[in-house]
C-alpha positions as CSV (number, residue, x, y, z in Angstrom):
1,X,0.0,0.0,0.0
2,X,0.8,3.5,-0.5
3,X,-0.7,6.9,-0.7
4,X,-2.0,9.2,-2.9
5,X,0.6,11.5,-4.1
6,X,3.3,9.4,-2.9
7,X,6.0,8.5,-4.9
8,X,6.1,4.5,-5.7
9,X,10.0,3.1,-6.6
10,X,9.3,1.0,-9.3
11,X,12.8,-1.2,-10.4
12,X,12.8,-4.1,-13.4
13,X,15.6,-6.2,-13.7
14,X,16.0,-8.7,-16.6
15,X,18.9,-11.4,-15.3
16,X,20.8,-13.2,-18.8
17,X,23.6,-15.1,-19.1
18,X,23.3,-15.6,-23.2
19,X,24.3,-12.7,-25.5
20,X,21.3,-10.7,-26.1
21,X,20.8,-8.5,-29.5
22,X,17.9,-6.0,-30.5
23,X,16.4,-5.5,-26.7
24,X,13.3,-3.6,-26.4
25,X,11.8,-3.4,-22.8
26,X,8.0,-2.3,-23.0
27,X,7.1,1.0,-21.6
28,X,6.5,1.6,-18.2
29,X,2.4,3.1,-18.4
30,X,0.1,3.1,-15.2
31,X,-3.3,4.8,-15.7
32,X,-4.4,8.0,-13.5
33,X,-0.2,8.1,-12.6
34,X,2.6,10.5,-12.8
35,X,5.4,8.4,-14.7
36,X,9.2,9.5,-14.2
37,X,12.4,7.0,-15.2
38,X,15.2,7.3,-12.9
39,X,18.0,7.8,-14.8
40,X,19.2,5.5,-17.8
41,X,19.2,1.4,-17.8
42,X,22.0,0.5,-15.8
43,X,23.8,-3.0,-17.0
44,X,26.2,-5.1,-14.5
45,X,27.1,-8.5,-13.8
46,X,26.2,-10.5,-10.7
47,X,25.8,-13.8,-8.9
48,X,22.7,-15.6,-8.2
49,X,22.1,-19.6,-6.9
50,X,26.0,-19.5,-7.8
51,X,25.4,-18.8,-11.5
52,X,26.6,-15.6,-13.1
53,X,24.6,-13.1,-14.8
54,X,24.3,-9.7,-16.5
55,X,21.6,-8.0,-15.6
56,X,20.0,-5.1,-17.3
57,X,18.2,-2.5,-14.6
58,X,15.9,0.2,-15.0
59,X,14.4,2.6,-12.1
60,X,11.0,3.9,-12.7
61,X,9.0,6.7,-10.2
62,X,5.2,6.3,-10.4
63,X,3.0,9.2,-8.5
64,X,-0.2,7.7,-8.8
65,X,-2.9,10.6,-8.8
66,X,-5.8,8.6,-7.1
67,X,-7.4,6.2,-4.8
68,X,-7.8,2.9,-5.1
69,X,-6.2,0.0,-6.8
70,X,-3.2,1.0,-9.2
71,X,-2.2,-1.9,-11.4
72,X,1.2,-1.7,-12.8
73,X,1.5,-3.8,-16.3
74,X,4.0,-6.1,-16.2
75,X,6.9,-5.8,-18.0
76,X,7.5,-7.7,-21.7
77,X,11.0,-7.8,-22.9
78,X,11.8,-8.7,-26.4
79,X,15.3,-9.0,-28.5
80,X,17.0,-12.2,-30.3
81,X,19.9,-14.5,-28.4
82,X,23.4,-13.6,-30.4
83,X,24.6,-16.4,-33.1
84,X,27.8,-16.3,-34.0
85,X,27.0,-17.4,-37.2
86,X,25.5,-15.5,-40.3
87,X,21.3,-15.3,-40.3
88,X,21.2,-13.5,-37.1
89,X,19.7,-14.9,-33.8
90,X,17.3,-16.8,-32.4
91,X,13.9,-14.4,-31.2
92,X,12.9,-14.5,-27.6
93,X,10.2,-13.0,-25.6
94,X,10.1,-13.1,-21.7
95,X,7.2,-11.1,-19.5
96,X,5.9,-10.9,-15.7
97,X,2.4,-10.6,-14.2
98,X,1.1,-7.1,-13.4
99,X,2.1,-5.8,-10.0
100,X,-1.3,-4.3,-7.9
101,X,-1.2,-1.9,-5.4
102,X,-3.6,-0.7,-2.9
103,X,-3.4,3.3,-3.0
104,X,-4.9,5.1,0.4
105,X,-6.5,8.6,0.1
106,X,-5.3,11.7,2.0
107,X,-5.7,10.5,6.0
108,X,-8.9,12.1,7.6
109,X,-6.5,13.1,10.2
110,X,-4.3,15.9,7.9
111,X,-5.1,19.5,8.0
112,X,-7.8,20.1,5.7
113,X,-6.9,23.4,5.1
114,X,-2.9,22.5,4.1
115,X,-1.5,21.2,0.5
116,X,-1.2,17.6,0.7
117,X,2.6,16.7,0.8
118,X,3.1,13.1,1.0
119,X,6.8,13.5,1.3
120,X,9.4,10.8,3.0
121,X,11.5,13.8,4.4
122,X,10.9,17.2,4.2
123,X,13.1,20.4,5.5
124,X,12.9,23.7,5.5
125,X,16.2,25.7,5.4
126,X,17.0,29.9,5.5
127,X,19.6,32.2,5.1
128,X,19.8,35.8,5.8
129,X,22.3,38.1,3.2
130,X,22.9,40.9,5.6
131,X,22.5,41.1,9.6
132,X,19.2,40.6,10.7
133,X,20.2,42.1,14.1
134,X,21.4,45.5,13.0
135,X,18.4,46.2,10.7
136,X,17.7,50.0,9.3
137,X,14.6,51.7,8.4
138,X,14.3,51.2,5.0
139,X,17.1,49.6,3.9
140,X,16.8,46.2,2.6
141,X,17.7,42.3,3.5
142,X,17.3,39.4,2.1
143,X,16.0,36.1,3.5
144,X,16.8,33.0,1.5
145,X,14.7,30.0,1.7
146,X,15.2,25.9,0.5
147,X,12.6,23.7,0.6
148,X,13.2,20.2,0.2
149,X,11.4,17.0,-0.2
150,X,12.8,14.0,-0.6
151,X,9.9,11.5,-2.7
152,X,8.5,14.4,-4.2
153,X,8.5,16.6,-7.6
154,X,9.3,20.5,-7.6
155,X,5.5,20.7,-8.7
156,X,3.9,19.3,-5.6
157,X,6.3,21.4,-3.2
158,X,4.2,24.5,-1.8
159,X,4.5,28.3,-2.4
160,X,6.6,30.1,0.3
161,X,5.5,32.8,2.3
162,X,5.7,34.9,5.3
163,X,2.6,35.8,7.3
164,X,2.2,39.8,7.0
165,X,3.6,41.4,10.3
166,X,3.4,44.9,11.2
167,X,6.3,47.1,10.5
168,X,8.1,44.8,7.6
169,X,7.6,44.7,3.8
170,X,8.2,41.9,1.6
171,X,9.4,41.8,-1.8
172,X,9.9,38.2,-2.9
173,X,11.4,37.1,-6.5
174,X,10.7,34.6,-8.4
175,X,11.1,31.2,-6.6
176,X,13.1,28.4,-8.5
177,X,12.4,24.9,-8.6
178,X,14.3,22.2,-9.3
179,X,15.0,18.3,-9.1
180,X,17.2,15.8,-8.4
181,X,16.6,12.3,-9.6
182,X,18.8,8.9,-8.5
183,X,18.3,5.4,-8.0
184,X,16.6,6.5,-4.6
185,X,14.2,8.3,-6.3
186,X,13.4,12.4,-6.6
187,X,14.2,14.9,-4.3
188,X,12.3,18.2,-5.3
189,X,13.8,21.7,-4.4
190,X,12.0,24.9,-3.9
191,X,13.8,28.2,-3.1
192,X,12.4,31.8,-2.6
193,X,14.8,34.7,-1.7
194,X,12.4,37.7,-0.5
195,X,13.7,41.0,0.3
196,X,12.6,42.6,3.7
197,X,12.2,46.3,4.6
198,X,11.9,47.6,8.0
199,X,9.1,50.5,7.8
200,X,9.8,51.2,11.8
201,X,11.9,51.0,14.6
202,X,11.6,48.7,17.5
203,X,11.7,45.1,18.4
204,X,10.3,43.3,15.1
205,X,9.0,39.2,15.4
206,X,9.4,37.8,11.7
207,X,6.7,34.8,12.0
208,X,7.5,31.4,11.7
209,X,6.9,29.2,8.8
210,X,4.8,25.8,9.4
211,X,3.9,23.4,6.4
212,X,2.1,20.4,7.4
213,X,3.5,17.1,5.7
214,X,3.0,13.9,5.7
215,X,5.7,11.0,6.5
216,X,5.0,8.2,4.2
């Protein structure tokens, strides 16, 4: 089982031990999903019941986008065994059953009124460029913010803001958003430099920043 939202590792791995020629693997496709491949087919050799074997991997994330049961095809691999000999080589065709998963909806329990983050980390990391401390009326500093989430795109990552406080403007650029993709999967980035201006004197609170996730 997993949730809604939440991104699904999906890994094929076709063991041979023969030369292989002309290899198509079928496309990954899931209905009512978000499909991303990790990276390019990775090919290595390795041992298994004492017999080796090269084995051809591929990495796959699947967000699926609703409830319910989420049936993953299986895969079908195709391609001809090498002949050393003139004519070619001998066709072969090898599949697996469909994989089913059980999706859950968005718990009753999470805050109805937050963006739904299904995230297996998420953090939340600033940087002033300037003194905070020693802050004049008028004059500008910047606060730089990262948001990352570990098992999520840049697109499901929210919009950063600061609650409006009395005596501070805020002048935010544009954010960036980026990604990182590995075997582990995709690590989304969010970050938003806004510039702050003091508009009066005094003891200023900057409010906090909460986002509501949830640990898959």
């Amino acid at each position: 089982t997993t949730y809604v939202q939440a991104q699904v590792i999906y890994t094929e791995k076709l063991y041979f031990s023969v030369p292989l020629e002309n290899s198509q693997l079928s496309e990954v496709k899931v209905d009512e999903a978000v499909i991303e491949q990790l990276g390019d087919i990775t090919h290595y050799s390795t041992q298994l019941n004492g017999k080796t074997f090269e084995v051809y991997e591929r990495k796959t994330a699947i967000y699926p986008q609703t409830s319910g049961e989420m049936v993953i095809p299986g895969p079908i691999y195709s391609g001809e065994i090498g002949s050393r000999f003139f004519g070619g080589g001998r066709p072969i065709r090898v599949s697996h059953p469909p994989i089913r998963l059980q999706i859950l909806p968005k718990p009753a329990s999470y805050p109805a009124s937050a963006q739904w983050i299904p995230a297996q980390n998420l953090s939340l990391d600033y940087n002033w460029r300037g003194n905070p401390q020693q802050l004049d009326v008028g004059e500008p500093i910047t606060l730089d913010l990262t948001l990352r989430g570990q098992g999520l795109s840049s697109a499901q990552l929210p919009t950063l803001e600061l609650d409006q406080v009395k005596g501070l403007k805020y002048y935010p650029d544009q954010a960036q958003a980026t990604e990182n993709k590995d075997a582990n999967g995709i690590t989304g980035i969010r970050k938003q430099s806004i510039a702050i201006v003091a508009t009066k004197g005094g003891n200023i609170t900057l409010p906090e920043i909460r986002i509501p996730w949830w640990n898959t």
